[in-house]
C-alpha positions, 0 to 999 in steps of 0.5 A, a space after each residue: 846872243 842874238 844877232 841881226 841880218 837880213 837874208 834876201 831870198 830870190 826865186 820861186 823855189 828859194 821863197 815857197 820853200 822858205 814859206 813852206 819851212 815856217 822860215 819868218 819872212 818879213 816882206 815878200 814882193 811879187 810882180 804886179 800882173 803876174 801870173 802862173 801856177 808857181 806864183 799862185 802856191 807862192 800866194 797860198 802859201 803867204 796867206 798862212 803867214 799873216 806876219 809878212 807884208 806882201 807887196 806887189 811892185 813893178 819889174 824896175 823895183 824888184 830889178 833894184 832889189 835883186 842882187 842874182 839878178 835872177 828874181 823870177 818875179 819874186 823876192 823875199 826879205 827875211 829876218 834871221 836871228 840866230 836862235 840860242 839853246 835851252 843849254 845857253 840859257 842854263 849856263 847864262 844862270 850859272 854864270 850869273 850865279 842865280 836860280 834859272 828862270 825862263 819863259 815858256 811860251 805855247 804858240 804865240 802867234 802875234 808878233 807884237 806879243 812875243 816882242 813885248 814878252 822878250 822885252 819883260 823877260 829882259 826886264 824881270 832878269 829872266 835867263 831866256 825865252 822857249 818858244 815853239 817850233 811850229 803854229 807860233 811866230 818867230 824871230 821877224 823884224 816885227 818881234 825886234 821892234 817890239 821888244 825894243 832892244 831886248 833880242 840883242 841880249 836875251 837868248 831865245 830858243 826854238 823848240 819841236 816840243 814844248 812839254 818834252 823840254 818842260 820834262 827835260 828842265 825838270 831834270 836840271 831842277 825847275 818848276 814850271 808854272 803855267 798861267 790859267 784862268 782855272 788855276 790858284 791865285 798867284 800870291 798864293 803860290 811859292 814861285 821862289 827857286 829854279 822857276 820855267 814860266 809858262 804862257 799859252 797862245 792868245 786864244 786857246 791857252 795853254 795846250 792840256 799836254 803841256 798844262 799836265 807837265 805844269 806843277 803849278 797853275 797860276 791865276 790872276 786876280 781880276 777884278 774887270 768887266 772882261 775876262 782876260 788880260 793880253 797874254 804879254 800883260 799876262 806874262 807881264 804880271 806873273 813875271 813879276 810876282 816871280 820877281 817880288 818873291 825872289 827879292 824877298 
């Protein structure tokens, strides 16, 4: 399962590498009134992380977080959860001995969402959640929070290629179905079986590639004035309509 630590990282190279790598870094503290070029690719890069809280502190603060006592100005504290494998989720099936059912998720970037879909995908029975490497948050104190206890007992898996592993699933007898406006309403679909569940990023959707690897598109019926549900709503809803037709 997933297990909680904090890793302190101290130097500039340790914290713009581990920025540079896409490794999910909660708090970043800077010196207050430094500067040099080192410290500006360091708040470059942060930049592109809107998930870490950045803070500037006096040198007496990060004296009292540094345990190499060799800051250099910077210290970052990231969240590491170690990720499970699709295998893990596949066994977890078998040894509960009911049809895998997983979450596939195509960038999801908030981490309020992917903590609210790990916290459903616990709730629904699903086995694990996919998620993609690269343009979509990780695994950060914030998606913890979020989930509500949920990512100490649902395995989460982080993947380069998102359609690749739909097609590798396939050959271990999923069907995968991906939620979009454009597809059939849900109640009309078959989601009994081996089922991977598939929600795209907040705003784009899911990407054409992996819509293609798809054998079903879901739709929600909508009644509203506005055109769409916040994707963990989304996962949410179709997550249980998976659910009713397995207890049918």
């Amino acid at each position: 399962m997933n297990h909680y630590n904090e890793l302190k990282l101290e130097g500039r190279n340790a914290v713009l590498e581990a920025l540079r790598a896409g490794k999910p870094i909660d708090k970043l503290f800077v010196l207050d009134g430094a500067h040099d070029n080192a410290l500006g690719n360091i708040l470059r890069e942060v930049k592109k992380h809107p998930e870490t809280k950045l803070s500037f502190v006096k040198k007496e603060r990060l004296e009292e977080l540094s345990e190499t006592g060799k800051h250099q100005g910077v210290i970052a504290i990231s969240a590491a959860y170690e990720y499970a494998s699709v295998e893990d989720m596949l066994a977890l099936a078998a040894e509960k001995e009911e049809p895998p059912f997983l979450f596939i998720l195509d960038g999801i970037e908030d981490p309020h969402n992917l903590g609210a879909i790990i916290r459903t995908a616990n709730l629904a029975g699903a086995h694990g959640v996919i998620i993609r490497q690269d343009r979509a948050v990780g695994l950060t104190a914030t998606v913890a929070k979020a989930s509500a206890g949920a990512l100490n007992y649902t395995p989460v898996a982080k993947v380069t290629n998102i359609s690749k592993t739909i097609e590798q699933l396939k050959k271990s007898g999923l069907w995968f179905v991906c939620a979009d406006m454009g597809g059939e309403i849900m109640y009309r679909l078959n989601l009994k079986g081996p089922i991977g569940l598939v929600i795209g990023n907040e705003g784009k959707g899911v990407s054409e590639l992996v819509k293609k690897s798809c054998d079903m598109i879901a739709s929600i019926p909508m009644k509203g004035d506005i055109d769409s549900l916040n994707a963990s709503v989304a996962a949410g809803v179709l997550a249980y309509e998976i659910v009713r037709q397995r207890l049918n």
